[in-house]
MDAnalysis code that builds the backbone (N, CA, C; Angstrom):
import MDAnalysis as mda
import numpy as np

u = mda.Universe.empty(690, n_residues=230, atom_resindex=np.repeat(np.arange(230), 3), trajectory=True)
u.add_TopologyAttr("name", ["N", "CA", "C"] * 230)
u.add_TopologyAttr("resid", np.arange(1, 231))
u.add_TopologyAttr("resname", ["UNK", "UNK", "UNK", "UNK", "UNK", "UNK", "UNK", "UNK", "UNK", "UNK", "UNK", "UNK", "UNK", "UNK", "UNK", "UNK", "UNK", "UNK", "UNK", "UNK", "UNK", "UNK", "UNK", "UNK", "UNK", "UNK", "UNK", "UNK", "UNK", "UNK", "UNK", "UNK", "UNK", "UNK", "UNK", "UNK", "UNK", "UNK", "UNK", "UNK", "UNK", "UNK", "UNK", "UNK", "UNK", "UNK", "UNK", "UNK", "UNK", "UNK", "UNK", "UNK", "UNK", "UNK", "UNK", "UNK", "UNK", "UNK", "UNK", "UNK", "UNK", "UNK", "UNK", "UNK", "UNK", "UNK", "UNK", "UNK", "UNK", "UNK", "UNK", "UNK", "UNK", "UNK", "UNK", "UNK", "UNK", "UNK", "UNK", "UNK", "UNK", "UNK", "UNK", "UNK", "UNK", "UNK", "UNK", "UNK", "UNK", "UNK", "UNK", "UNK", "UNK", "UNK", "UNK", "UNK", "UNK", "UNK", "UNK", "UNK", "UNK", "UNK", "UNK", "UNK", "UNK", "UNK", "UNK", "UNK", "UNK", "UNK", "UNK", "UNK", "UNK", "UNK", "UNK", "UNK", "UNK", "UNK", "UNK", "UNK", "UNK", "UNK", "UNK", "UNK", "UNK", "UNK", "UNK", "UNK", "UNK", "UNK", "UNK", "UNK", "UNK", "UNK", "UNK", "UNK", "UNK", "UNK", "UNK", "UNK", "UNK", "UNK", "UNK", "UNK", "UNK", "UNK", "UNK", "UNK", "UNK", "UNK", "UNK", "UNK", "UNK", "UNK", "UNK", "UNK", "UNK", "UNK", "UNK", "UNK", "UNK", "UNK", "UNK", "UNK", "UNK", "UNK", "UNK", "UNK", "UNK", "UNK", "UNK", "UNK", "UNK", "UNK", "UNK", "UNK", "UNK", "UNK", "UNK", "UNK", "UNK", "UNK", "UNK", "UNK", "UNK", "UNK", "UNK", "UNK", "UNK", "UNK", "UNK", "UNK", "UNK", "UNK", "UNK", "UNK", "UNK", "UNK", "UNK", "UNK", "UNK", "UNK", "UNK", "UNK", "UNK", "UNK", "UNK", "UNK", "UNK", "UNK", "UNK", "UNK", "UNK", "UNK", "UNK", "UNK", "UNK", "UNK", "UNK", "UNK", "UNK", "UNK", "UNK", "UNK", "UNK", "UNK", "UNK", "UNK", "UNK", "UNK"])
u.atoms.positions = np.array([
    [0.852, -1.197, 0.000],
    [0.000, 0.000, 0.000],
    [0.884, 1.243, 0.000],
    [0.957, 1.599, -1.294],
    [1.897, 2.991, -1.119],
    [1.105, 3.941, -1.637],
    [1.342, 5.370, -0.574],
    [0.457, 6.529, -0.580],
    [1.190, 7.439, -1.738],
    [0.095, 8.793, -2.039],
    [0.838, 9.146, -2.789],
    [0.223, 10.704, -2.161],
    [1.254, 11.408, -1.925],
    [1.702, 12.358, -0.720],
    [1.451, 14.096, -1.621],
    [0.966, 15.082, -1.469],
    [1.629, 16.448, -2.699],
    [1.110, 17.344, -1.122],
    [2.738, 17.954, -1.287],
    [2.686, 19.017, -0.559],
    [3.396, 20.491, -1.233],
    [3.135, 21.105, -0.481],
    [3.637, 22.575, -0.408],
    [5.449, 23.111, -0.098],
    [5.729, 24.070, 0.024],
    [7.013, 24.684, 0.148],
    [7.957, 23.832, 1.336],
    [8.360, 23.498, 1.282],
    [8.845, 22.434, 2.907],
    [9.507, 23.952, 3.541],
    [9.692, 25.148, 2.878],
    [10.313, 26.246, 4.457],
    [9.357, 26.861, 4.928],
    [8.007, 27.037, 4.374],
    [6.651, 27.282, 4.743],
    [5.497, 26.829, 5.324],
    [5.349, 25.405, 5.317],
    [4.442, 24.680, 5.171],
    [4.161, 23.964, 6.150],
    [3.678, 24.428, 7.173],
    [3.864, 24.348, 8.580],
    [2.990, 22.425, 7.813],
    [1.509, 22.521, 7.451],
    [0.624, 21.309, 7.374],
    [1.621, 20.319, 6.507],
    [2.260, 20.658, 4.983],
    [2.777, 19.855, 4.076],
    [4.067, 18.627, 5.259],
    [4.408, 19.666, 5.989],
    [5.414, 19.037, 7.359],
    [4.639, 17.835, 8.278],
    [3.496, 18.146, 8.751],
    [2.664, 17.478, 9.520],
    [2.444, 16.028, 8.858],
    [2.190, 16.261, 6.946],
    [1.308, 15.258, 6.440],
    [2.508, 14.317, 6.078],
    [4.062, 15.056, 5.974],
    [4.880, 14.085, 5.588],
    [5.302, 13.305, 6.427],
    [5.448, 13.864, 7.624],
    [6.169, 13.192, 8.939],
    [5.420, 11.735, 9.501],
    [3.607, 11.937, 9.130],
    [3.444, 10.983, 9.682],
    [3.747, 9.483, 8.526],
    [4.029, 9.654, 7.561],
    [3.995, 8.981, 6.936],
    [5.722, 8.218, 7.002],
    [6.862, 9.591, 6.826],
    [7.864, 9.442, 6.924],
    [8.357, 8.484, 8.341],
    [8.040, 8.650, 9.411],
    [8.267, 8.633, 10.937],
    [8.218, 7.372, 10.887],
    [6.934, 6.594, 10.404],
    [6.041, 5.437, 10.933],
    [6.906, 4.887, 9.994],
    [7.395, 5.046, 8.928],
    [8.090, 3.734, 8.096],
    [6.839, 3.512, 6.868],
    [5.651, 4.154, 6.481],
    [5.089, 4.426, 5.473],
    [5.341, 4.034, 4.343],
    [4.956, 3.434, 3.231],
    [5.519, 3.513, 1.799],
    [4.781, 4.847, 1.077],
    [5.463, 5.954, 0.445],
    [4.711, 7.210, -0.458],
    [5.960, 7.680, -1.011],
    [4.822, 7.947, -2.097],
    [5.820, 9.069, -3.227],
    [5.077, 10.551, -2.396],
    [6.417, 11.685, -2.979],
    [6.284, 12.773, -2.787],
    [5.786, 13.600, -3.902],
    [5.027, 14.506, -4.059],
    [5.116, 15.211, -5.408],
    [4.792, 16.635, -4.540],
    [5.628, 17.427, -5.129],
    [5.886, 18.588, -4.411],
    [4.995, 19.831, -5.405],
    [3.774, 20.401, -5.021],
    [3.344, 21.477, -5.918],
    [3.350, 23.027, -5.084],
    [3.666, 24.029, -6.587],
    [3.465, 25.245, -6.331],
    [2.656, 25.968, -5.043],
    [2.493, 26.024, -3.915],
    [1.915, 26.948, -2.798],
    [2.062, 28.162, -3.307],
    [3.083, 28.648, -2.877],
    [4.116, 29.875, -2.670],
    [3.751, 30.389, -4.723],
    [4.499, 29.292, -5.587],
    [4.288, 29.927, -6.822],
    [2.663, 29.926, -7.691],
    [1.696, 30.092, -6.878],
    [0.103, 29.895, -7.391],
    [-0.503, 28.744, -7.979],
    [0.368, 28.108, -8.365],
    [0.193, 26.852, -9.022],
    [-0.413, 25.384, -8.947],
    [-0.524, 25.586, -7.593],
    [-0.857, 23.993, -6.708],
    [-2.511, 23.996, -7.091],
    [-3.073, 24.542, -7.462],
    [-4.655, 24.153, -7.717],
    [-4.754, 23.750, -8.733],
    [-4.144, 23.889, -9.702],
    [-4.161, 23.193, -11.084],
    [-3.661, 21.682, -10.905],
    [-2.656, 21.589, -9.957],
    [-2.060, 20.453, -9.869],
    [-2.439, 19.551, -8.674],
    [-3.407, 20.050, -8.509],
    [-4.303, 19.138, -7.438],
    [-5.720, 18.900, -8.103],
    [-5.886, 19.156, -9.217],
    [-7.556, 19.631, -10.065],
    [-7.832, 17.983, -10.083],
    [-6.888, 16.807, -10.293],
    [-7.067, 15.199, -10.855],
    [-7.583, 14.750, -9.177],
    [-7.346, 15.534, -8.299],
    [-7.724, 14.967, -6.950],
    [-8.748, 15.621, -6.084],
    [-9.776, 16.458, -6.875],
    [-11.057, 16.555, -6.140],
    [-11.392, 15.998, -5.197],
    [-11.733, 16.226, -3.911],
    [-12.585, 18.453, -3.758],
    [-10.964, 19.092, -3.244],
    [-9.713, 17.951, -3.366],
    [-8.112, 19.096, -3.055],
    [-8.164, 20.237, -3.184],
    [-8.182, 21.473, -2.179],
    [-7.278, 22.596, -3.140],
    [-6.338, 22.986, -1.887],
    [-6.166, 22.429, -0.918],
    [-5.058, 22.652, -0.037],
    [-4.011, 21.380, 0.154],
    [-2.801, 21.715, 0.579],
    [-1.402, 20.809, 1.175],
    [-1.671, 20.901, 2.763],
    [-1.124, 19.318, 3.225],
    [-1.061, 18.409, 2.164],
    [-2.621, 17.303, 2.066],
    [-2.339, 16.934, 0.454],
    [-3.388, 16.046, 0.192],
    [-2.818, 14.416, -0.121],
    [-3.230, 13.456, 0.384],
    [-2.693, 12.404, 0.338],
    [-3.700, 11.667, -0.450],
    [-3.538, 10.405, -1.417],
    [-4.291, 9.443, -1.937],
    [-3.978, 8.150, -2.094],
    [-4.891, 7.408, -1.433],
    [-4.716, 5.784, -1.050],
    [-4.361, 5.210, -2.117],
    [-3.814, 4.105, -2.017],
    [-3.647, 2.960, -3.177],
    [-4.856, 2.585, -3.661],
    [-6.062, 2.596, -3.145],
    [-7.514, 2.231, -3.602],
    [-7.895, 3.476, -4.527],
    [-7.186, 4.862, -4.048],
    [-7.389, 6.535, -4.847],
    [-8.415, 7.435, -3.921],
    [-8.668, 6.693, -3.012],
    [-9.344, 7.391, -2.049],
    [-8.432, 8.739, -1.888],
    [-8.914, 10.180, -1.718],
    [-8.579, 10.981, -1.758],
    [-8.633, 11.538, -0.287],
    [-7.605, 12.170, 0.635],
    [-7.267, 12.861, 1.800],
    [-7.337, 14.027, 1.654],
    [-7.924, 15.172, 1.820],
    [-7.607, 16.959, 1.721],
    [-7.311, 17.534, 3.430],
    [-7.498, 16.762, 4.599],
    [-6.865, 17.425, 5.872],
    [-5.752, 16.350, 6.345],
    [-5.297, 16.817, 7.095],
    [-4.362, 15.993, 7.763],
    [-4.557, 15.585, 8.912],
    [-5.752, 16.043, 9.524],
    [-6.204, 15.087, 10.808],
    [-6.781, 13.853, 9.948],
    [-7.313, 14.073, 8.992],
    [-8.416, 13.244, 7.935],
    [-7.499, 11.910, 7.570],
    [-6.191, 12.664, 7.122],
    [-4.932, 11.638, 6.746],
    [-4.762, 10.930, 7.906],
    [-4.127, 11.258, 8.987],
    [-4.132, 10.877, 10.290],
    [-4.982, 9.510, 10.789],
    [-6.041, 9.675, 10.801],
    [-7.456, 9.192, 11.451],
    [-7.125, 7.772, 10.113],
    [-7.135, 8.358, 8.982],
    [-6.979, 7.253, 8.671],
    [-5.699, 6.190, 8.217],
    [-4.692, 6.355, 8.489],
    [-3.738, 5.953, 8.575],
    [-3.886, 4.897, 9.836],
    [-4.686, 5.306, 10.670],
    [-4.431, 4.593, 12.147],
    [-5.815, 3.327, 11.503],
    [-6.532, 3.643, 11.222],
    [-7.435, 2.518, 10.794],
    [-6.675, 1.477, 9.621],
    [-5.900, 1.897, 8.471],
    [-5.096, 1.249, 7.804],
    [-3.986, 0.285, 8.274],
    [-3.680, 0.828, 9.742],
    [-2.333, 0.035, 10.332],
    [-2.275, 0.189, 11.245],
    [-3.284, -1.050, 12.163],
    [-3.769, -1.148, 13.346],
    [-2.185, -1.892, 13.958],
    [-1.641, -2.416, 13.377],
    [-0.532, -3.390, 13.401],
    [0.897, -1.969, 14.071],
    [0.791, -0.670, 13.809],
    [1.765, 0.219, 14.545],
    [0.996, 1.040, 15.042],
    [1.666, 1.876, 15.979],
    [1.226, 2.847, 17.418],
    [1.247, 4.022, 16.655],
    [0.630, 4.816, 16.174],
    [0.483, 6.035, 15.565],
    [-0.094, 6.580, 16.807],
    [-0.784, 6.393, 17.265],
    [-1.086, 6.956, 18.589],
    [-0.395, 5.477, 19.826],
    [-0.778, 5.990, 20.685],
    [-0.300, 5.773, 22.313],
    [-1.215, 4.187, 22.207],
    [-0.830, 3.131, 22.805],
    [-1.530, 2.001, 22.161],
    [-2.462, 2.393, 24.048],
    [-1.988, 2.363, 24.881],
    [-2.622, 1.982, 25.944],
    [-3.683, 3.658, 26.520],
    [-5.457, 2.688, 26.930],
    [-6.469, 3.955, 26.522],
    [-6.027, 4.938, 26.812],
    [-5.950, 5.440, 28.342],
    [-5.465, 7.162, 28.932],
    [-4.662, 7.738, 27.763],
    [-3.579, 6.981, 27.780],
    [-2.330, 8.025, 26.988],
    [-3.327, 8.282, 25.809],
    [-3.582, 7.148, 24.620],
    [-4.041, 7.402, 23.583],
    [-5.144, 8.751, 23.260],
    [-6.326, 8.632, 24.775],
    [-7.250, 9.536, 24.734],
    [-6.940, 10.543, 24.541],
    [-5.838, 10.804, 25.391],
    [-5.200, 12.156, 25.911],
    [-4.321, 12.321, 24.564],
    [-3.616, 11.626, 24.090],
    [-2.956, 12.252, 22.465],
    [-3.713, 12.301, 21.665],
    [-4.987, 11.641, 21.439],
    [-5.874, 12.281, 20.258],
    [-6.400, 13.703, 20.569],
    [-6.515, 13.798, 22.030],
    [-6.967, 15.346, 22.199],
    [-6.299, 16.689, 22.164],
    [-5.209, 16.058, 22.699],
    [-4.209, 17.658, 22.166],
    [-3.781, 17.492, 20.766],
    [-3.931, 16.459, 20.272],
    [-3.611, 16.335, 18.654],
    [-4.765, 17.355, 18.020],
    [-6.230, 16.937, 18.473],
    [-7.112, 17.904, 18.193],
    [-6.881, 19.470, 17.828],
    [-6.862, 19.204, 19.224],
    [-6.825, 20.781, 19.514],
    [-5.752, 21.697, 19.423],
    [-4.702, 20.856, 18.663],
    [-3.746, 21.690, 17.882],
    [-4.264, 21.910, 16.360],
    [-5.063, 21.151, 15.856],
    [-5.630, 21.104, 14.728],
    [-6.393, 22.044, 14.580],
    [-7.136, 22.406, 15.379],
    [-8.301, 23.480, 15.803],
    [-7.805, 24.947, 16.236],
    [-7.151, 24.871, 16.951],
    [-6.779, 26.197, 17.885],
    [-5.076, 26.887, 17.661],
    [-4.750, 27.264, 18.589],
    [-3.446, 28.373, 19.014],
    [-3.422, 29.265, 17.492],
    [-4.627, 29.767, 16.901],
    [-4.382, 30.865, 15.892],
    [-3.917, 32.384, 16.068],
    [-3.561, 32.661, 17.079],
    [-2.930, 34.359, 17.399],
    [-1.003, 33.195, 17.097],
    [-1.140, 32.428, 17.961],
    [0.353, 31.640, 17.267],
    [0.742, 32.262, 16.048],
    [-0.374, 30.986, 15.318],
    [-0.084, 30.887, 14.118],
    [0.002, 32.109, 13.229],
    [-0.947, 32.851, 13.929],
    [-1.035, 34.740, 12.723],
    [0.456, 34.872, 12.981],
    [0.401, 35.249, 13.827],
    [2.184, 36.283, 14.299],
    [3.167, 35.373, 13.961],
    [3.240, 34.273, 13.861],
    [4.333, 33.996, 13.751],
    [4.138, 32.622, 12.576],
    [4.188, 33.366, 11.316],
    [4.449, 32.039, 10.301],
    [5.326, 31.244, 10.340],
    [4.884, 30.202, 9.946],
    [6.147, 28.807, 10.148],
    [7.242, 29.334, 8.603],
    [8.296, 29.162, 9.122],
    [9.785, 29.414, 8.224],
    [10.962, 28.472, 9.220],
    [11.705, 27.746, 8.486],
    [12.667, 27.403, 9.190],
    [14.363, 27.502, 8.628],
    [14.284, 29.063, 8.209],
    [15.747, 29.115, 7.661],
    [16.579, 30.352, 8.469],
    [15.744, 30.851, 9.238],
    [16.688, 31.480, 10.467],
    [15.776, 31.763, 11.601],
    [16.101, 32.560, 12.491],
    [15.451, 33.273, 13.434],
    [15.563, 34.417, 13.549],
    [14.420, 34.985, 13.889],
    [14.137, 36.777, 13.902],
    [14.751, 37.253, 14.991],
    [15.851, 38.198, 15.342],
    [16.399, 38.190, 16.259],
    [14.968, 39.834, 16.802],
    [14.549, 39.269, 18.119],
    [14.398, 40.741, 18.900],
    [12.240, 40.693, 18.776],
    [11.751, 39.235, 18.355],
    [10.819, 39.698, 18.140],
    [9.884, 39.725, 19.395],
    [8.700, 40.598, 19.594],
    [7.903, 40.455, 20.723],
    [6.570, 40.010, 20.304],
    [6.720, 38.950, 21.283],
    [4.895, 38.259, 20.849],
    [3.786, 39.094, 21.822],
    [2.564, 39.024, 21.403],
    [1.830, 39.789, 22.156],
    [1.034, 39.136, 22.783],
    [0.303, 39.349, 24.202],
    [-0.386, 38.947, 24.718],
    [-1.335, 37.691, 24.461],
    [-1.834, 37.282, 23.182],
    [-2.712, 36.331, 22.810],
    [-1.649, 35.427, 22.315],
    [-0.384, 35.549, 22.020],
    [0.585, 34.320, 22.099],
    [1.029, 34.044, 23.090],
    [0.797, 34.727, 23.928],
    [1.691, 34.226, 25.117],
    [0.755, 33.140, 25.888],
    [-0.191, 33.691, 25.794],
    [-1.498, 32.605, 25.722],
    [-1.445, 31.544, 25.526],
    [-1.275, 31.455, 23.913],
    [-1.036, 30.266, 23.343],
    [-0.043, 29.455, 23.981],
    [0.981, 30.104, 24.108],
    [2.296, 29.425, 24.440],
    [2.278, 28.784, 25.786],
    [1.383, 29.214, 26.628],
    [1.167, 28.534, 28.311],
    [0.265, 27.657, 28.146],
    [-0.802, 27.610, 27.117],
    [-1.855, 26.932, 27.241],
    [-0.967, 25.083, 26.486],
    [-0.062, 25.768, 25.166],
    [0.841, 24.488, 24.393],
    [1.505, 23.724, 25.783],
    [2.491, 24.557, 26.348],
    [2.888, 23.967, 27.480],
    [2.620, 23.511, 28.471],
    [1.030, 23.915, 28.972],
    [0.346, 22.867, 29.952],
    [-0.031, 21.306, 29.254],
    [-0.261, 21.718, 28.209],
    [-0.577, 20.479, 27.337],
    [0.814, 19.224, 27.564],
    [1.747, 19.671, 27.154],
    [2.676, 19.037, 26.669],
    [3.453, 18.432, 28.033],
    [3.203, 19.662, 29.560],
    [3.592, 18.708, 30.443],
    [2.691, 17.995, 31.118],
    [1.637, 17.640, 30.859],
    [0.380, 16.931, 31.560],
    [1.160, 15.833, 30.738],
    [1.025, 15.744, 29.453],
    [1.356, 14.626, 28.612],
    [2.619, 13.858, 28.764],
    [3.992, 14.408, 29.085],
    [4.988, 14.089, 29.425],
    [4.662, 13.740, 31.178],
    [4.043, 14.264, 31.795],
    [3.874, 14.076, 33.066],
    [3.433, 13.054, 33.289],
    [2.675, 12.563, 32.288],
    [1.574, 11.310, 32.709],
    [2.301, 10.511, 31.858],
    [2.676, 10.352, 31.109],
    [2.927, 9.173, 30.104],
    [4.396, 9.237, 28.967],
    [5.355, 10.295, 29.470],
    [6.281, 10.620, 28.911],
    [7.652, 9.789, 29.353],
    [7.536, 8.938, 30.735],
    [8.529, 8.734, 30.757],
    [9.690, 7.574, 29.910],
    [9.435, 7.488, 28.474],
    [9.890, 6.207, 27.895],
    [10.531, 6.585, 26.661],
    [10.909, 7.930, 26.857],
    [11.594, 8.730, 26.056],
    [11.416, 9.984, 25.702],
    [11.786, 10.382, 24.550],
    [11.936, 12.426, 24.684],
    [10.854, 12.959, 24.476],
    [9.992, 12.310, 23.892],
    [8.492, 12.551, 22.953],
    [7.767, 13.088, 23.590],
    [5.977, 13.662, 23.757],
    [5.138, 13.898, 24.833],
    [4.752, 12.449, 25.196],
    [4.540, 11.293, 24.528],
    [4.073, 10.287, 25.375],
    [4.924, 9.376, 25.416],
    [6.789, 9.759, 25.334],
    [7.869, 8.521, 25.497],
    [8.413, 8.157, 24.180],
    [7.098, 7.364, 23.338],
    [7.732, 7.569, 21.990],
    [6.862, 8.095, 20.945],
    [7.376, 8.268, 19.839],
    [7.068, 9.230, 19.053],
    [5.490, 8.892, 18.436],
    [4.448, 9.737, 18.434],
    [3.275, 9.489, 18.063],
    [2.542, 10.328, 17.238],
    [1.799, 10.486, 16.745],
    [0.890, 11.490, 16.105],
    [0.658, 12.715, 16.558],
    [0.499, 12.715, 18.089],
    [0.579, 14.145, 18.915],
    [1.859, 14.879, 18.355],
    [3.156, 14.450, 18.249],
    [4.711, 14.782, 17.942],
    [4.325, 15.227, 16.738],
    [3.847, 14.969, 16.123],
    [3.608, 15.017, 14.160],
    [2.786, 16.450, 14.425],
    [1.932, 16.371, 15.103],
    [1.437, 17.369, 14.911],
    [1.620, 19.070, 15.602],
    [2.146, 18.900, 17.014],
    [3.047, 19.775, 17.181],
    [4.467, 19.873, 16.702],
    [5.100, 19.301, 15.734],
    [6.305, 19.301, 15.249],
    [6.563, 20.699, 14.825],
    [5.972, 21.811, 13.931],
    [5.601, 23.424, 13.385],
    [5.381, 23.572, 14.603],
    [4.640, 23.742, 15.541],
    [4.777, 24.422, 16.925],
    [6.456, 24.728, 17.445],
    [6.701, 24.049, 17.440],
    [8.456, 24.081, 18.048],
    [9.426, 24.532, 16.983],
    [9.009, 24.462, 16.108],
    [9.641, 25.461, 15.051],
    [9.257, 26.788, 14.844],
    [7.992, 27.190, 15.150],
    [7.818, 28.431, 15.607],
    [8.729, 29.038, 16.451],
    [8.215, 28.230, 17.633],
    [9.053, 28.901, 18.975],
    [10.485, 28.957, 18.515],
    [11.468, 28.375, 17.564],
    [12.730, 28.439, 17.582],
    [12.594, 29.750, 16.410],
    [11.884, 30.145, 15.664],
    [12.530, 30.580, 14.333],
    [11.580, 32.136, 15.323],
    [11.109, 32.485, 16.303],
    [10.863, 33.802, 16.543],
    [11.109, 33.688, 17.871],
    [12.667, 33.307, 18.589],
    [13.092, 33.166, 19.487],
    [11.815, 33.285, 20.866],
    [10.276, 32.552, 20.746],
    [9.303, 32.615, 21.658],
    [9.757, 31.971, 23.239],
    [9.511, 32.825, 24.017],
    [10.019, 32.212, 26.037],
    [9.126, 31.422, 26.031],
    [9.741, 30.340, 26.342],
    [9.446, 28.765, 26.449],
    [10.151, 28.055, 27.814],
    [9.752, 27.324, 28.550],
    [10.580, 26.798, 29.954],
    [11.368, 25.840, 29.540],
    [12.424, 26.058, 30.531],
    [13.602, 24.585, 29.804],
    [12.670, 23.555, 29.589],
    [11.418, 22.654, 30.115],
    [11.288, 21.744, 29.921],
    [10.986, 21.590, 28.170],
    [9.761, 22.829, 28.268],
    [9.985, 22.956, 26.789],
    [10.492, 22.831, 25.531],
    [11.556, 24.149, 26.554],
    [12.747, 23.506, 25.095],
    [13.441, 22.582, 24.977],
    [14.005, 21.332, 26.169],
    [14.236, 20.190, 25.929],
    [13.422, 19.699, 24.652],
    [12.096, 19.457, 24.642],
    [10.677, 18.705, 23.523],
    [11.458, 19.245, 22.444],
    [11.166, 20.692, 22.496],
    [12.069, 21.409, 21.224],
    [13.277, 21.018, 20.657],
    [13.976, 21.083, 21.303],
    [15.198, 20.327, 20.700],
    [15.354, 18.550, 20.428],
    [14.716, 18.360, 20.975],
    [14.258, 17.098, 20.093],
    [14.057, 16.799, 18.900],
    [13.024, 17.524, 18.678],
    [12.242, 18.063, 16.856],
    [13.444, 18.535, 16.166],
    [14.507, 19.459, 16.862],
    [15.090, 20.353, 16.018],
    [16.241, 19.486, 15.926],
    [16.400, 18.289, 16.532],
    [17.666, 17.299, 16.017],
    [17.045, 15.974, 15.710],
    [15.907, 15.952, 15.132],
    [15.149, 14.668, 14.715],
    [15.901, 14.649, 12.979],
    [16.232, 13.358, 13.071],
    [16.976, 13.305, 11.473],
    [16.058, 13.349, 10.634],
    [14.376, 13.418, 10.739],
    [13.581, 13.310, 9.994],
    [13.290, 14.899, 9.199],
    [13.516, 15.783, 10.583],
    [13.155, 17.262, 10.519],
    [14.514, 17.868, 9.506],
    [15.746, 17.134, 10.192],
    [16.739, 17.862, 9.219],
    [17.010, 17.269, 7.712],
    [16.253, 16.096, 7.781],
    [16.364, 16.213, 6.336],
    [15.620, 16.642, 5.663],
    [14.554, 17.043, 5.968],
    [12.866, 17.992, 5.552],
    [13.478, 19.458, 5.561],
    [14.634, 20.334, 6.213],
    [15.293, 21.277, 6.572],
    [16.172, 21.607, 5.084],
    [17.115, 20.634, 4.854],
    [17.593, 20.185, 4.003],
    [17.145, 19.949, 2.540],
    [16.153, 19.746, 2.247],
    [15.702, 20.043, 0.950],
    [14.715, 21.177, 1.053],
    [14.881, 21.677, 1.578],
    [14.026, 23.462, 1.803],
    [14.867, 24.281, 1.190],
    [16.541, 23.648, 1.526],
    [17.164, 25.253, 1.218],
    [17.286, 25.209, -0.438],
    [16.676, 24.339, -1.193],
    [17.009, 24.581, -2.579],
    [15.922, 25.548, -2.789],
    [14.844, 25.837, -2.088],
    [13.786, 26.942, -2.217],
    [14.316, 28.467, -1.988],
    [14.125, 28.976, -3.071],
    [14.667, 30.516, -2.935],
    [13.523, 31.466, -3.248],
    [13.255, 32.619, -2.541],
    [12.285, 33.701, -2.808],
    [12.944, 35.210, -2.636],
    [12.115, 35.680, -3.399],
    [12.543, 37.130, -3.640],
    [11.248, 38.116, -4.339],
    [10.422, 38.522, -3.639],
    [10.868, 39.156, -1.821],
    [10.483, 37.707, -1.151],
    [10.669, 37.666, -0.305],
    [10.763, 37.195, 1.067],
    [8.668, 37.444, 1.254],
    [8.237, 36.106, 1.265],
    [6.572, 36.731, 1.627],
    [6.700, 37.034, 3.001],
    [6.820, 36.566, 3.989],
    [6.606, 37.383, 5.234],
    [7.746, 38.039, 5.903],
    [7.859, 39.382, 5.470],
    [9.275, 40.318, 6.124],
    [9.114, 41.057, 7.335],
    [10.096, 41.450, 7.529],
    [9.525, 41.508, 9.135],
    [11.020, 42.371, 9.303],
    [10.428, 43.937, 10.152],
    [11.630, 44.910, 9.498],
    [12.737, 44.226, 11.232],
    [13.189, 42.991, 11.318],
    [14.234, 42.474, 12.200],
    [15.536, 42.092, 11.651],
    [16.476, 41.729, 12.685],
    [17.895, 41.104, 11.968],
    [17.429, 39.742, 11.934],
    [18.064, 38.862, 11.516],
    [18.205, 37.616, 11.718],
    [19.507, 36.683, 11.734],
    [19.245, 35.935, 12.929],
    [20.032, 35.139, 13.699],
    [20.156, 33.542, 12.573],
    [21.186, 32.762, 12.779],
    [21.114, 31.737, 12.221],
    [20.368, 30.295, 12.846],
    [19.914, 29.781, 12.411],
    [18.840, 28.553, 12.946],
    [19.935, 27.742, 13.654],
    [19.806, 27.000, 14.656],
    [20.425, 26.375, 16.023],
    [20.955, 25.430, 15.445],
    [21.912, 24.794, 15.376],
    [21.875, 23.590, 15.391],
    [22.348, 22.498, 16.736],
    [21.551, 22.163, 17.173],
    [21.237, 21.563, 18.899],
    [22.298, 20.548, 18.645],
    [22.548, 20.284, 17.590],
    [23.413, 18.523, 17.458],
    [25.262, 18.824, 17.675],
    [25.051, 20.621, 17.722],
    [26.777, 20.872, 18.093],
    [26.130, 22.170, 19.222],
    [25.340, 22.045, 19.999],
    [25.380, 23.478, 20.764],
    [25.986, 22.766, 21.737],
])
């Protein structure tokens, strides 16, 4: 059963990230086909996969067609009851489908202010009040989850699950607009940011070049971390 995967800009694309990882992570079989976001183009090239017009869109070996990525998600776990895409035992599982949710749903003052990019960091930026929000409300999440069911490795529930997939762009936020985060935090964070999965998704970004720059932002910028020599 091999999927067949079309996403968006990999230095932009906070979702195209989400839809590859779970596929990539789990050991998945998919082709990639990478369409225009950024260059207008991706609706034409999603037109053979109706009702598509957003990244990423995934399609089954049967041609069943995916347009969300909780949608992808949900069903991936019915396809391959045989691996832990979520938390196999109930509590944990409950509890990672729900902040999986409700990352799906919510932290949008996040997401406004601070677009996902992962080719430097904004040195000096200030988030405002409704991120900071966000950012206490992500982190109660993430230590209830590590609190309760984290201890079996770096992940929120030990090992790596669908919850991880889907805050994965969360923690790249926080790194690429230097956001105050508690060490425990940024431990999770640096996880993501030395996952060989993320740097090689990092890694074929930089052949993407723009000019202008869609979201500018009159700051300096700092160079992106690399946790694997700090």
């Amino acid at each position: 059963m091999t999927y067949e995967l079309y996403i968006g800009d990999r230095t932009f694309s906070s979702w195209s990230l989400r839809g590859w990882l779970m596929l990539e992570k789990f050991g998945l079989p998919y082709n990639t086909h990478l369409v225009g976001l950024y260059a207008g183009t991706y609706r034409n090239e999603l037109a053979h996969l109706a009702p598509a017009r957003t990244v990423p869109t995934m399609q089954t070996a049967e041609g069943h067609v995916l347009t969300d990525s909780l949608a992808m998600a949900e069903t991936l776990v019915e396809n391959h009851p045989e691996i832990d895409l979520y938390p196999r035992e109930p509590a944990a599982r409950a509890l990672a489908r729900s902040i999986t949710a409700e990352m799906h749903s919510g932290f949008m003052a996040l997401r406004e202010a601070c677009p996902n990019m992962i080719t430097h960091v904004w040195k000096g930026f200030k988030p405002s009040d409704a991120v900071i929000a966000d950012l206490a409300r992500i982190e109660e999440l993430w230590a209830l989850a590590r609190k309760r069911h984290g201890s079996g490795g770096p992940w929120l529930f030990g090992q790596y699950s669908l919850a991880d997939v889907f805050y994965a762009p969360v923690t790249l936020r926080m790194t690429a607009y230097g956001l105050p985060i508690s060490d425990a935090a940024q431990r999770y964070v640096n996880a993501h940011l030395s996952d060989p999965a993320f740097l090689a998704w990092r890694e074929a970004s930089k052949s993407e070049i723009y000019d202008p720059w869609p979201y500018p932002m009159n700051l300096d910028r700092l160079p992106w971390p690399d946790v694997n020599h700090s």
